[in-house]
C-alpha positions in Angstrom: -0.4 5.4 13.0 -2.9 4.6 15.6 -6.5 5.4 16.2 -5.3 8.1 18.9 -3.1 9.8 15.9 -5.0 11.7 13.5 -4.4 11.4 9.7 -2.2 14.7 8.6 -1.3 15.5 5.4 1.7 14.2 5.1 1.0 10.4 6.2 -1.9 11.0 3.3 0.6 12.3 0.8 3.1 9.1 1.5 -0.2 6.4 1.1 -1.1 8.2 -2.0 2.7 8.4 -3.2 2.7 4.4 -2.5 -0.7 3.7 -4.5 0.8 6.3 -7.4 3.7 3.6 -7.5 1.6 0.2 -7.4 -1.8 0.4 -9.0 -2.5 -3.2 -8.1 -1.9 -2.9 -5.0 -4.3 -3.7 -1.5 -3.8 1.0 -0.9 -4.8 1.4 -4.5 -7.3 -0.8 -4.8 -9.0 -0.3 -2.3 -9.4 3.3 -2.2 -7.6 3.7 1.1 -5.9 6.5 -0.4 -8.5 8.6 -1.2 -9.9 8.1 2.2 -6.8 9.0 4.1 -6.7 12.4 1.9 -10.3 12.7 2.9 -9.6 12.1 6.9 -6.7 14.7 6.6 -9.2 17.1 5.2 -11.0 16.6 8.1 -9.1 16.9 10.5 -7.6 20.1 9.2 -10.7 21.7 9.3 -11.2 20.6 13.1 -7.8 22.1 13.4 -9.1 25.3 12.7 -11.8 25.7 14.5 -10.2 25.4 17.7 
């Protein structure tokens, strides 16, 4: 996923999956999971608008 791709709910859903799986891991630990859950929030709402 690039910068020009926006973050859906799916690609959030699979980082979150992967953190789920490995609590020590970099995803996990850094709360990169949340963030990409956040993002597709986002962007669904810009979705809408249009």
């Amino acid at each position: 996923m690039s910068k020009d791709t926006p973050m859906d709910h799916e690609s959030a859903a699979r980082i979150s999956a992967a953190a789920d799986r490995d609590p020590s891991s970099p995803t996990a630990t850094s709360g990169f999971d949340e963030r990409a859950q956040a993002a597709a929030d986002r962007n669904e709402d810009e979705d809408e608008d249009e």
